[in-house]
PyMOL Python script that loads the backbone (N, CA, C, O; Angstrom):
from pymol import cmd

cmd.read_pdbstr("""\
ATOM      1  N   UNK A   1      14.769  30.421  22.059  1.00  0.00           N
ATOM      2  CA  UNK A   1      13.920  29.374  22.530  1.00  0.00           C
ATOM      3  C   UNK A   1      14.683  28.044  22.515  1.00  0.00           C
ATOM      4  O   UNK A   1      14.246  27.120  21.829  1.00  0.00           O
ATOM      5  N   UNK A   2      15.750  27.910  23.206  1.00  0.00           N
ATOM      6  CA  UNK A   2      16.598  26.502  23.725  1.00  0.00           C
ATOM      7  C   UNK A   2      15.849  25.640  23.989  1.00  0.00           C
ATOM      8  O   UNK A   2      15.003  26.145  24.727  1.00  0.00           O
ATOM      9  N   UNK A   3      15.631  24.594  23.829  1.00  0.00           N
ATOM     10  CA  UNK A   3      15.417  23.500  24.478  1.00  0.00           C
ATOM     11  C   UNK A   3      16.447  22.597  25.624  1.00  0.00           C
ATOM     12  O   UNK A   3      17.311  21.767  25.339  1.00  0.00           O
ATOM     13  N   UNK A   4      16.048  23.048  26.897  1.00  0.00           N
ATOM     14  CA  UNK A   4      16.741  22.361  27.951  1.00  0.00           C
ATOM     15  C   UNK A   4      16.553  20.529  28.227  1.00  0.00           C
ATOM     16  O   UNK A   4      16.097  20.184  29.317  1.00  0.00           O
ATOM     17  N   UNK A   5      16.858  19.646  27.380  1.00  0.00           N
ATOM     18  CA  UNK A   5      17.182  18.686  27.937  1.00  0.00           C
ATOM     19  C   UNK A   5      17.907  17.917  27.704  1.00  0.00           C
ATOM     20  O   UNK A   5      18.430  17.412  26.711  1.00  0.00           O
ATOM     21  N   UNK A   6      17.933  17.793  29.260  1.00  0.00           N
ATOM     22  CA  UNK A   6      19.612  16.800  29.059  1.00  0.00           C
ATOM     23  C   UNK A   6      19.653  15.683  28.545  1.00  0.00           C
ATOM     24  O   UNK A   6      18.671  15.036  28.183  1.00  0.00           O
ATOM     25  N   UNK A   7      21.206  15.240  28.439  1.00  0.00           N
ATOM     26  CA  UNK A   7      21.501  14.420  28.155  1.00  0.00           C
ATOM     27  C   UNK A   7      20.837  12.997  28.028  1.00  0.00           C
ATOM     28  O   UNK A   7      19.978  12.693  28.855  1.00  0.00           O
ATOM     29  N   UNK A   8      21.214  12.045  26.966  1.00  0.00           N
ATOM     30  CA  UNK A   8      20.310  10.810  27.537  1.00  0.00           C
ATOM     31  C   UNK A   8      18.508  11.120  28.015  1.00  0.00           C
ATOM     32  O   UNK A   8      17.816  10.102  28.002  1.00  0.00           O
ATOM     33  N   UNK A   9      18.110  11.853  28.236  1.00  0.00           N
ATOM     34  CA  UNK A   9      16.813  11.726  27.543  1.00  0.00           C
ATOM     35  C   UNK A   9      15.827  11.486  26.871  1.00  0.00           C
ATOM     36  O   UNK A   9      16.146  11.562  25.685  1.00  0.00           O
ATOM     37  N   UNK A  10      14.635  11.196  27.014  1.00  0.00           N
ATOM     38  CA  UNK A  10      14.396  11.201  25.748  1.00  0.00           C
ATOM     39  C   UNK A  10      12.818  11.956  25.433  1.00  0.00           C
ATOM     40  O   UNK A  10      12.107  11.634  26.385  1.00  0.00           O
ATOM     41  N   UNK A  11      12.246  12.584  24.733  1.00  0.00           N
ATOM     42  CA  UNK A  11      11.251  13.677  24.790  1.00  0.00           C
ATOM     43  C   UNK A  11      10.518  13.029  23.643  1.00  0.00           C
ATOM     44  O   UNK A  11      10.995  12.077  23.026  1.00  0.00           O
ATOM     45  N   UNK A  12       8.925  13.760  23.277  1.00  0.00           N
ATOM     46  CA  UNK A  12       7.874  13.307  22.519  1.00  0.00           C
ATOM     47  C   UNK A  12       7.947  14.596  21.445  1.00  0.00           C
ATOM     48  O   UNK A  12       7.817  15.668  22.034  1.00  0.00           O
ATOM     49  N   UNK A  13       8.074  14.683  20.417  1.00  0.00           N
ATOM     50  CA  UNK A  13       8.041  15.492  19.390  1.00  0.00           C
ATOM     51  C   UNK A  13       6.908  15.490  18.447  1.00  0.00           C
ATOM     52  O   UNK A  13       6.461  14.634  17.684  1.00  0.00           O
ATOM     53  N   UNK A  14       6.539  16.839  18.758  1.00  0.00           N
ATOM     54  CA  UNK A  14       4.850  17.122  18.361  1.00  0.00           C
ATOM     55  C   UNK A  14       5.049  17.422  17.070  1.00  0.00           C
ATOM     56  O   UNK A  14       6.223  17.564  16.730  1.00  0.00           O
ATOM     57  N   UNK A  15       3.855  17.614  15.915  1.00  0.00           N
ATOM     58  CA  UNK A  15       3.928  17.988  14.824  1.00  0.00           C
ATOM     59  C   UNK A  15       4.911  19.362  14.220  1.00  0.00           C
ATOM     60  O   UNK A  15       5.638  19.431  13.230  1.00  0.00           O
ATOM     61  N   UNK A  16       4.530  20.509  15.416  1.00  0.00           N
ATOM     62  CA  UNK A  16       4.756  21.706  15.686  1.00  0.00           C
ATOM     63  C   UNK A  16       6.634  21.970  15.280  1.00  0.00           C
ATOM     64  O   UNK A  16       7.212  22.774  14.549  1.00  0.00           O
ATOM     65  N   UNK A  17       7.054  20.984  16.064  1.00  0.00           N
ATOM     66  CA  UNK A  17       8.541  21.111  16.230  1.00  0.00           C
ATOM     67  C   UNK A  17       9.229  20.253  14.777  1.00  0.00           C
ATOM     68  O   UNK A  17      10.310  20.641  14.334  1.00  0.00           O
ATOM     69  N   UNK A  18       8.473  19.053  14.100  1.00  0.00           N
ATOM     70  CA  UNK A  18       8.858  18.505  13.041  1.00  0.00           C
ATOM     71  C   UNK A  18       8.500  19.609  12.167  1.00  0.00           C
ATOM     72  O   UNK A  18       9.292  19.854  11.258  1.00  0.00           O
ATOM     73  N   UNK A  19       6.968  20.652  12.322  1.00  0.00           N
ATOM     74  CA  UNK A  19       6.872  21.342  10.950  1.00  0.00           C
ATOM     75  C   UNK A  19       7.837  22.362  10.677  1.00  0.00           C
ATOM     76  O   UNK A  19       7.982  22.785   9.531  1.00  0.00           O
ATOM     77  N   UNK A  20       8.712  22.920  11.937  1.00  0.00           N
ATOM     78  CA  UNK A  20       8.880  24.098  11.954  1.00  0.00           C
ATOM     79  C   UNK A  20      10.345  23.778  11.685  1.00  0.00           C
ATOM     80  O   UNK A  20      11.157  24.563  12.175  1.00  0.00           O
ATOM     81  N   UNK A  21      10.885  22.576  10.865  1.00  0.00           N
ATOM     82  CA  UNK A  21      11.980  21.878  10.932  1.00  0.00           C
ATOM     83  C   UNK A  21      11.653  22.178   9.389  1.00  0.00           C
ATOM     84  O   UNK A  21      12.535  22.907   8.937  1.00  0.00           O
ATOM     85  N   UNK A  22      10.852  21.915   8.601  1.00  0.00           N
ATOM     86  CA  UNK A  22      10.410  21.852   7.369  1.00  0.00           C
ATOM     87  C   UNK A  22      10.020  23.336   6.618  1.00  0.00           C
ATOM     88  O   UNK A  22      10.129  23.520   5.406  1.00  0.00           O
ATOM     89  N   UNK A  23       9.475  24.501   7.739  1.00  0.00           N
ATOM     90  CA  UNK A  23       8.743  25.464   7.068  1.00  0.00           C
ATOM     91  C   UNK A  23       9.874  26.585   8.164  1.00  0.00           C
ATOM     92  O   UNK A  23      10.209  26.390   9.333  1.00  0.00           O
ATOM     93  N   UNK A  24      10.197  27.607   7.347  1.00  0.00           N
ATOM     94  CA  UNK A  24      11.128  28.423   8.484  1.00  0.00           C
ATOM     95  C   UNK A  24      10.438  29.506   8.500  1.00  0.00           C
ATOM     96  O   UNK A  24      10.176  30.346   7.640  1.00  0.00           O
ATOM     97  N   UNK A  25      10.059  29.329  10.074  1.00  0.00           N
ATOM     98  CA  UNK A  25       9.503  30.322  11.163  1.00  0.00           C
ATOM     99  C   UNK A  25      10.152  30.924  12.110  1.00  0.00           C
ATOM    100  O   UNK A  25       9.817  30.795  13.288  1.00  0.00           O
ATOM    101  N   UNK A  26      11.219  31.698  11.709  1.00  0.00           N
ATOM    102  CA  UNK A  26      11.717  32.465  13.039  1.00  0.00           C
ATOM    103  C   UNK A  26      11.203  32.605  13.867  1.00  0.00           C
ATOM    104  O   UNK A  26      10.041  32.989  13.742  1.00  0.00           O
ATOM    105  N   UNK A  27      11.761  32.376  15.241  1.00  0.00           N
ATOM    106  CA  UNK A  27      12.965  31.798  15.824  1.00  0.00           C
ATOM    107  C   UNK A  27      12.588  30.691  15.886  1.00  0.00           C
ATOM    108  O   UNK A  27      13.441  29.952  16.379  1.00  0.00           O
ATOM    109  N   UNK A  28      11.815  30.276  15.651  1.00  0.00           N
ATOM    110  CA  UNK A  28      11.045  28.587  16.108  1.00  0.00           C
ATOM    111  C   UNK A  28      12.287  27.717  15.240  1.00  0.00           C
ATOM    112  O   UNK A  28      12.940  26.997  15.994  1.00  0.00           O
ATOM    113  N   UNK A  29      12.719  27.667  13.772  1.00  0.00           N
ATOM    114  CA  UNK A  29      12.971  26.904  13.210  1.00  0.00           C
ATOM    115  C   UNK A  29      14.602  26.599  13.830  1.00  0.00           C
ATOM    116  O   UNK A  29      15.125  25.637  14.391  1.00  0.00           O
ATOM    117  N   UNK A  30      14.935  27.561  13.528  1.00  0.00           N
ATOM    118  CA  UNK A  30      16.655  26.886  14.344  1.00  0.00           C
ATOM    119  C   UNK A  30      16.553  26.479  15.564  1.00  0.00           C
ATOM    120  O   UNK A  30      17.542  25.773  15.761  1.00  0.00           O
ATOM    121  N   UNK A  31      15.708  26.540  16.803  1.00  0.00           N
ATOM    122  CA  UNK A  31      15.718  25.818  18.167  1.00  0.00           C
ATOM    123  C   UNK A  31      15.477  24.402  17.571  1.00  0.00           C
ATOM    124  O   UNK A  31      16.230  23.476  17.871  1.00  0.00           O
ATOM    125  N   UNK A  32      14.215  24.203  16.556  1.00  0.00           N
ATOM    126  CA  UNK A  32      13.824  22.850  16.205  1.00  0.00           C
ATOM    127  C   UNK A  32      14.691  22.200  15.551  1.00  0.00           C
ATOM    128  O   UNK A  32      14.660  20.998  15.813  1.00  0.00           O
ATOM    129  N   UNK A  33      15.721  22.609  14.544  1.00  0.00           N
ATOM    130  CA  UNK A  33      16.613  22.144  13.912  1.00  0.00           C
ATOM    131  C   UNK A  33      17.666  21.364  14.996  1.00  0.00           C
ATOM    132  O   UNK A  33      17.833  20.152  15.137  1.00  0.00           O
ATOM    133  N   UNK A  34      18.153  22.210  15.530  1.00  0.00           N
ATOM    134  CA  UNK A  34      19.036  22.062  16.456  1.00  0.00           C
ATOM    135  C   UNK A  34      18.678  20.689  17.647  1.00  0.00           C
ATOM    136  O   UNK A  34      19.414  19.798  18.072  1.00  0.00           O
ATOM    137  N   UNK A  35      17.268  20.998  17.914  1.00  0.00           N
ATOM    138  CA  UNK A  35      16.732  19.760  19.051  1.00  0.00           C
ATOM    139  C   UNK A  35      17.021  18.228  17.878  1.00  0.00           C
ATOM    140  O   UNK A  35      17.484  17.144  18.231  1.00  0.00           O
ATOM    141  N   UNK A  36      16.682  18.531  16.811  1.00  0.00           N
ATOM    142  CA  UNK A  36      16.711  17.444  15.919  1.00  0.00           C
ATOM    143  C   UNK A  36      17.945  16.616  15.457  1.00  0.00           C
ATOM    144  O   UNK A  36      18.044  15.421  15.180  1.00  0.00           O
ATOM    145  N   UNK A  37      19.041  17.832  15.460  1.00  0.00           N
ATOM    146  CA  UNK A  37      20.356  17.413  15.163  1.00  0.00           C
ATOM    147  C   UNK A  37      20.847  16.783  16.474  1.00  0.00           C
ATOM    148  O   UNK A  37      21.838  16.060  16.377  1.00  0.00           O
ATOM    149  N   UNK A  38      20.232  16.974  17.829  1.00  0.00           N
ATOM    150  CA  UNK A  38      20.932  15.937  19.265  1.00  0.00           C
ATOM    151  C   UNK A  38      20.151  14.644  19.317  1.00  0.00           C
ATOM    152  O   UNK A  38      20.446  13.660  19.996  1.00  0.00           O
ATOM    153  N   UNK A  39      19.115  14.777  18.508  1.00  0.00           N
ATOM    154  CA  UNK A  39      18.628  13.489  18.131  1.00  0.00           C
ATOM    155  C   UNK A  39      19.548  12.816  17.509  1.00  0.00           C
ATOM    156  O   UNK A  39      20.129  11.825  17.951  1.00  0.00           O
ATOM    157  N   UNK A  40      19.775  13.547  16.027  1.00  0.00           N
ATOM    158  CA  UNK A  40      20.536  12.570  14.813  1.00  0.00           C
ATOM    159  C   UNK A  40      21.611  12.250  15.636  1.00  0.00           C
ATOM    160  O   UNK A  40      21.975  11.075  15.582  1.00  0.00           O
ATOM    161  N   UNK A  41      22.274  13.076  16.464  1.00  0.00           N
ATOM    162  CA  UNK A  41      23.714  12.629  17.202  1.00  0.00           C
ATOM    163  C   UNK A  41      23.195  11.968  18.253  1.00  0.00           C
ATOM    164  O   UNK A  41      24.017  11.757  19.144  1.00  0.00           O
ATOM    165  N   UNK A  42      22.115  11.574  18.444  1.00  0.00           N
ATOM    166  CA  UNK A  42      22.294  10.455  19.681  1.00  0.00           C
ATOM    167  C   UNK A  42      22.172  11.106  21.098  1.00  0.00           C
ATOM    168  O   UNK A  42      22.009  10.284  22.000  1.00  0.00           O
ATOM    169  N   UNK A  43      22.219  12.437  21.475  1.00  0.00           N
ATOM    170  CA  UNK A  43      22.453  12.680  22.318  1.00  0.00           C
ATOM    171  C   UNK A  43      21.593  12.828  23.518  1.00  0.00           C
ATOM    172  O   UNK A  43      21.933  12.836  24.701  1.00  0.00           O
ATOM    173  N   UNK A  44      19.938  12.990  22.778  1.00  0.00           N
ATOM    174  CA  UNK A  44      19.008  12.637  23.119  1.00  0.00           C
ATOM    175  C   UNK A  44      17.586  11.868  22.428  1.00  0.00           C
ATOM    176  O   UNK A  44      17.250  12.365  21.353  1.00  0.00           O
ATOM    177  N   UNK A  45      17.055  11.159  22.736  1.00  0.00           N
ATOM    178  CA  UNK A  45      16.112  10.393  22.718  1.00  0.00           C
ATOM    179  C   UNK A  45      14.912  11.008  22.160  1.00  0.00           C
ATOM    180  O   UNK A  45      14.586  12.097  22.635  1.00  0.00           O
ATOM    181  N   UNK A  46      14.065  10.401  21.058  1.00  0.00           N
ATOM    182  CA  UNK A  46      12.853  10.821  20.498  1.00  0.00           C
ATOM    183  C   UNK A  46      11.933  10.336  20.045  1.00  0.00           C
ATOM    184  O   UNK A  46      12.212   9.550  19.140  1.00  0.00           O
ATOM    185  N   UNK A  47      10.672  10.463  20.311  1.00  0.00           N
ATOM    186  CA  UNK A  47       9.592   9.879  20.181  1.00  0.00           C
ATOM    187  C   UNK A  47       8.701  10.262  18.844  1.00  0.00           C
ATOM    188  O   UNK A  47       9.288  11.095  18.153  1.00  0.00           O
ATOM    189  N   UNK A  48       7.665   9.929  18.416  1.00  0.00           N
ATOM    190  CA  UNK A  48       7.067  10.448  17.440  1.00  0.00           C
ATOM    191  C   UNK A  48       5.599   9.353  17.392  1.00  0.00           C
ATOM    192  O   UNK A  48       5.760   8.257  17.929  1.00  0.00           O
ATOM    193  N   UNK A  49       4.573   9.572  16.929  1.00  0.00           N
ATOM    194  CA  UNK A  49       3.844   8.862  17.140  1.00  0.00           C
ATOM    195  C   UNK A  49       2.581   9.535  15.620  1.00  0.00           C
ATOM    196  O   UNK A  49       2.248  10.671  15.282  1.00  0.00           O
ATOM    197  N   UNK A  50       2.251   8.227  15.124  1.00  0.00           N
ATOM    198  CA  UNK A  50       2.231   8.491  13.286  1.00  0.00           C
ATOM    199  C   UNK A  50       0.901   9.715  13.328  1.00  0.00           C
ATOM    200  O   UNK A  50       0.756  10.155  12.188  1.00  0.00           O
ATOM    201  N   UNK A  51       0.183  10.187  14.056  1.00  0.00           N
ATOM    202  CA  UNK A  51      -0.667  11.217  14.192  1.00  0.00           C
ATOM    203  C   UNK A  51       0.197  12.325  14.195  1.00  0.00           C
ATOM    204  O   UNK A  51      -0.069  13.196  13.368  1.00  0.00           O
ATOM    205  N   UNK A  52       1.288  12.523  15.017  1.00  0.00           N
ATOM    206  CA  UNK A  52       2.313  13.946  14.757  1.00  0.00           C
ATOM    207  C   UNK A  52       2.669  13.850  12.908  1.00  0.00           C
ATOM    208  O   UNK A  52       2.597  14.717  12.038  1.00  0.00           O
ATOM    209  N   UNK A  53       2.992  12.645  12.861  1.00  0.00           N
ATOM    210  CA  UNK A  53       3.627  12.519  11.680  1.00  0.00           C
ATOM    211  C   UNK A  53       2.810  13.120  10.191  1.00  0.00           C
ATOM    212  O   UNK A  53       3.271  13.710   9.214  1.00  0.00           O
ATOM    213  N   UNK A  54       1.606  12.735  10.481  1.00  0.00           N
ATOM    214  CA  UNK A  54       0.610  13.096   9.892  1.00  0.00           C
ATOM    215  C   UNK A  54       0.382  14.621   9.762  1.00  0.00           C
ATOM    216  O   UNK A  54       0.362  15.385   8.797  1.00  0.00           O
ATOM    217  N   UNK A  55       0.232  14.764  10.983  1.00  0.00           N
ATOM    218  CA  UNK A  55      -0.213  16.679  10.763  1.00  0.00           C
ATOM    219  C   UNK A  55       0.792  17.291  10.588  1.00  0.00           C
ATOM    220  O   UNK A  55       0.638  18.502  10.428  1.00  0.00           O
ATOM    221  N   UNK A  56       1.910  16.863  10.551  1.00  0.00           N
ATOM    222  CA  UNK A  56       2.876  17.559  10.149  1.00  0.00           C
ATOM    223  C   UNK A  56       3.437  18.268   8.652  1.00  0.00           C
ATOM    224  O   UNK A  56       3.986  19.309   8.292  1.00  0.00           O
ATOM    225  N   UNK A  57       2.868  16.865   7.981  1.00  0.00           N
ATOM    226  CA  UNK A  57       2.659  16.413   6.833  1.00  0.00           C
ATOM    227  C   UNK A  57       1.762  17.184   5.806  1.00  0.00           C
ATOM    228  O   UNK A  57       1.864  17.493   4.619  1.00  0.00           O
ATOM    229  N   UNK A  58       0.757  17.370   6.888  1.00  0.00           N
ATOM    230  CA  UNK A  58      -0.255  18.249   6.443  1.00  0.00           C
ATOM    231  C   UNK A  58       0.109  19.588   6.132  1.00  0.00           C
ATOM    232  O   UNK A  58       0.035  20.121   5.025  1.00  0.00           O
ATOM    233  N   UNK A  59       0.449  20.017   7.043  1.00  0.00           N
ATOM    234  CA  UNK A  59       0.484  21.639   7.540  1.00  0.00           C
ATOM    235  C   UNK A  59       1.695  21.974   6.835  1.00  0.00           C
ATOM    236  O   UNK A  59       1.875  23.184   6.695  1.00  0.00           O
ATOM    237  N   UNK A  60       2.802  21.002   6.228  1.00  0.00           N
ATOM    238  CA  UNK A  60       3.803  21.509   5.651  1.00  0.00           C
ATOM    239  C   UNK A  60       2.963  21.662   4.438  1.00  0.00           C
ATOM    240  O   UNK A  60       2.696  22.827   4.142  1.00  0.00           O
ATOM    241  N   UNK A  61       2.461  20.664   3.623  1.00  0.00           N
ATOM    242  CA  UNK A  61       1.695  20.613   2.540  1.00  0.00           C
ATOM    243  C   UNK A  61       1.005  21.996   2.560  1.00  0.00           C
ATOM    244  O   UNK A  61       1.426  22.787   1.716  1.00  0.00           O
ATOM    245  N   UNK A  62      -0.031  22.446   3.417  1.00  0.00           N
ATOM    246  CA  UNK A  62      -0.599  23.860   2.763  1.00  0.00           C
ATOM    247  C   UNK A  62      -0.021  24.857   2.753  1.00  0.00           C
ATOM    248  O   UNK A  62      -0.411  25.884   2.198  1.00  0.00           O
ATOM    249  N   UNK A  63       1.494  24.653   3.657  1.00  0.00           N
ATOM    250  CA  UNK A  63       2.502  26.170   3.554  1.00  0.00           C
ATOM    251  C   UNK A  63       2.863  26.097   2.143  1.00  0.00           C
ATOM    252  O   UNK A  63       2.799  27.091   1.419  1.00  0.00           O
ATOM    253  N   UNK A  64       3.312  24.730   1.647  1.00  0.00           N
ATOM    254  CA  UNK A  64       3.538  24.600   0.563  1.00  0.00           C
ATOM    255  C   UNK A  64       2.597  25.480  -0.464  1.00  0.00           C
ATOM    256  O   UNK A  64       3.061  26.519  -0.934  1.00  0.00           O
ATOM    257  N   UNK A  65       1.496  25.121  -0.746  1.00  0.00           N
ATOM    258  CA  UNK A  65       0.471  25.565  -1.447  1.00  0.00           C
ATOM    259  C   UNK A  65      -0.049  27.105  -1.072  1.00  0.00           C
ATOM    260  O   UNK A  65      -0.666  27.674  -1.973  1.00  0.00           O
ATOM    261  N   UNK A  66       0.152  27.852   0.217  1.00  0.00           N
ATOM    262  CA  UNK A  66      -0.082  28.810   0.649  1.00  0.00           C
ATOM    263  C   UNK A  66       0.944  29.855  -0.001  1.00  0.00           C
ATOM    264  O   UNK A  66       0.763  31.068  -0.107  1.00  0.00           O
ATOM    265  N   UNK A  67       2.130  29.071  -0.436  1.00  0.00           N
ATOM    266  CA  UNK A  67       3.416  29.846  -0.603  1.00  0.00           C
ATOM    267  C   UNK A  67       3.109  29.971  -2.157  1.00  0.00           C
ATOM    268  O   UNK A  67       2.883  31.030  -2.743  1.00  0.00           O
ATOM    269  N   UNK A  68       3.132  29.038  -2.570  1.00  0.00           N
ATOM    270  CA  UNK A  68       2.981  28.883  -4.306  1.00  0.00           C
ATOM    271  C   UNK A  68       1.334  29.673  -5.386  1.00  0.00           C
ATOM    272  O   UNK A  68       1.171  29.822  -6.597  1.00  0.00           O
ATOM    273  N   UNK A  69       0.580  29.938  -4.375  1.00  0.00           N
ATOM    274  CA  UNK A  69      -0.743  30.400  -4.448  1.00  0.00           C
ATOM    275  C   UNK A  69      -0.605  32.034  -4.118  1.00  0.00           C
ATOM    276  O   UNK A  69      -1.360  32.907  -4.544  1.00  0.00           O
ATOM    277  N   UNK A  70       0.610  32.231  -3.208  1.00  0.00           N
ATOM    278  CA  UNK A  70       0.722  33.654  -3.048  1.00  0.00           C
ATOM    279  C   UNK A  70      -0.449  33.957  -1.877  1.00  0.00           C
ATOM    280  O   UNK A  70      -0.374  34.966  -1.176  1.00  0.00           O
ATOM    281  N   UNK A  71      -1.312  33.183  -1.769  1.00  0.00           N
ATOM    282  CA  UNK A  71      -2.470  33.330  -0.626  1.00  0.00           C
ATOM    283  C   UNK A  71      -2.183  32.946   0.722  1.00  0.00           C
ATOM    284  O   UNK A  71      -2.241  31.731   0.914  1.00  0.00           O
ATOM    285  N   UNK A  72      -1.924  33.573   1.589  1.00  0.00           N
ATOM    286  CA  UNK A  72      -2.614  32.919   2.722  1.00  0.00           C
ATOM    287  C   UNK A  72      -3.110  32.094   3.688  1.00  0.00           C
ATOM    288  O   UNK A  72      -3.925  32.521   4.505  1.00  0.00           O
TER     289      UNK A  72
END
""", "prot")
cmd.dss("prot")
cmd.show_as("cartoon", "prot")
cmd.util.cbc("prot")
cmd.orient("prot")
């Protein structure tokens, strides 16, 4: 699951792609890693907007607790 965009770009990054940066979900997590690292290098452009930031936040939080609970 590549993410095609080019260069100089710049794209909106949903909760989905920050959580899956945080919680590893094959195959999801290394495409997201990877989109993140052409960020850190500059290579493309990224948006975020504090509601992604938020649920992201969230949803890492109950994997967290989902994981440590053994539940679900």
């Amino acid at each position: 699951m590549p993410f095609n965009i080019p260069h100089g770009e710049r794209c909106f990054l949903d909760a989905n792609i920050l959580y899956y940066c945080f919680v590893d979900v094959p195959p999801f997590s290394d495409a997201c890693r990877n989109l993140l690292l052409q960020v850190q290098n500059r290579d493309i452009g990224a948006l975020v907007n504090f509601r992604a930031l938020s649920d992201c936040v969230h949803k890492t939080m109950l994997a967290e607790v989902s994981e440590q609970s053994g539940r679900p």
